[in-house]
Each structure stands twice: as C-alpha cells, then as structure tokens.
C-alpha positions in Angstrom: 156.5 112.6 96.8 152.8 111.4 97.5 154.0 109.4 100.6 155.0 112.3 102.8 151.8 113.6 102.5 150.0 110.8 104.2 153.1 110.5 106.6 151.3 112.9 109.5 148.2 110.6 109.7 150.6 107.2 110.1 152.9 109.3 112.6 149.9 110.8 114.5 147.8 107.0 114.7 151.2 105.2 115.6 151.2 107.7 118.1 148.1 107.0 119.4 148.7 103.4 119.7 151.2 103.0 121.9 148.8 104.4 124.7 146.8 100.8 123.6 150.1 99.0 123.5 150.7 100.1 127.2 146.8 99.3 128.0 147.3 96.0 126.8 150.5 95.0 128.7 149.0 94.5 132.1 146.7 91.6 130.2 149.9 90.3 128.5 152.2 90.4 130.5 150.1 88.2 133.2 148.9 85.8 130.8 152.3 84.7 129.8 153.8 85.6 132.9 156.4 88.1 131.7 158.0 90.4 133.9 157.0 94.5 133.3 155.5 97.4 134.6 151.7 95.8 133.3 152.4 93.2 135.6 154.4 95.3 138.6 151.2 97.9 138.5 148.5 94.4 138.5 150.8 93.0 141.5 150.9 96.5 143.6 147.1 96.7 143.4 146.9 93.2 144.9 148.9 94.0 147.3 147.8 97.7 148.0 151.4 99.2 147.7 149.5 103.0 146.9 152.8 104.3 146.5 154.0 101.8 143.8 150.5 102.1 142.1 150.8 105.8 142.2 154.7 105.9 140.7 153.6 103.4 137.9 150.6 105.1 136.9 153.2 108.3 136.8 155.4 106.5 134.7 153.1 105.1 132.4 151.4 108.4 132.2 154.5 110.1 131.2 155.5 107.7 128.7 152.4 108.5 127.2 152.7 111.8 127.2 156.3 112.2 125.9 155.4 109.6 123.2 152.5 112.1 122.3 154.3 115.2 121.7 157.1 113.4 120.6 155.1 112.1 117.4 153.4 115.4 117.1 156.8 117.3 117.1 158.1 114.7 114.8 154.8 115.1 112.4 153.9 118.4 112.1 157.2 120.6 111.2 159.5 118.3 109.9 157.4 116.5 107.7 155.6 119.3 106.1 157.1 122.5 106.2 153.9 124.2 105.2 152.9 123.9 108.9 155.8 125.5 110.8 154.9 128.4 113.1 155.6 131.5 112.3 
C-alpha cells in the first residue's frame, strides 16, 4: 500500500502543527472573544498574575510536548515496522 509509506511525513507535520494551532489561539480567541487558555494566558499578562502566566505556559508546554511524542510514537513503529528498535 503506497499510502502508508507517506503516512510518517503526514503524522510527523500534523504533529508539528498543533504547536501553530496553540500559537494561534491567543490571536483567535481574543478576536472573537472566545473563552480559552489563548485568551486566560493574554488576560494574566495584563494583569500580571505570574503564577497563572507560569501554569499556562506549563500547560501549553506540555500539551506540546505529549502531542510530540505522541505523533512520533504513533509514526515511527506502528506504521512501518522496518523502524522498530531492536
């Protein structure tokens, strides 16, 4: 099947995108005023609530991360077993 070998690359880039879907949401979400963490992290800052601005950069940090390694576990062994460690 020709599509699973271009499966990594789309697993690996969608990935990668979500860190620019998060980046994007503090813009969104206070142009049309929708409720979020974009919005909660632009509204601490205002407000200089460190500790709030410190636990949402946390959060969004490690939604990043376990989105990361969750597409990379999900690409690399499962999807072509020629990679698996040995």
């Amino acid at each position: 099947m020709r599509f699973k070998n271009s499966l990594i690359p789309l697993i690996t880039v969608a990935g990668v995108q979500v860190g620019y879907l998060l980046g994007g949401a503090v813009v969104t979400e206070e142009v049309f005023t929708l409720p979020g963490v974009g919005r909660l992290l632009l509204w601490a800052v205002f407000q200089r609530d460190y500790p709030l601005v410190q636990g949402t950069i946390l959060f969004i940090s490690l939604a990043l991360h376990a989105d990361r390694i969750s597409s990379w576990i999900s690409s690399t062994p499962y999807i072509d077993p020629r990679i698996r460690r040995g």
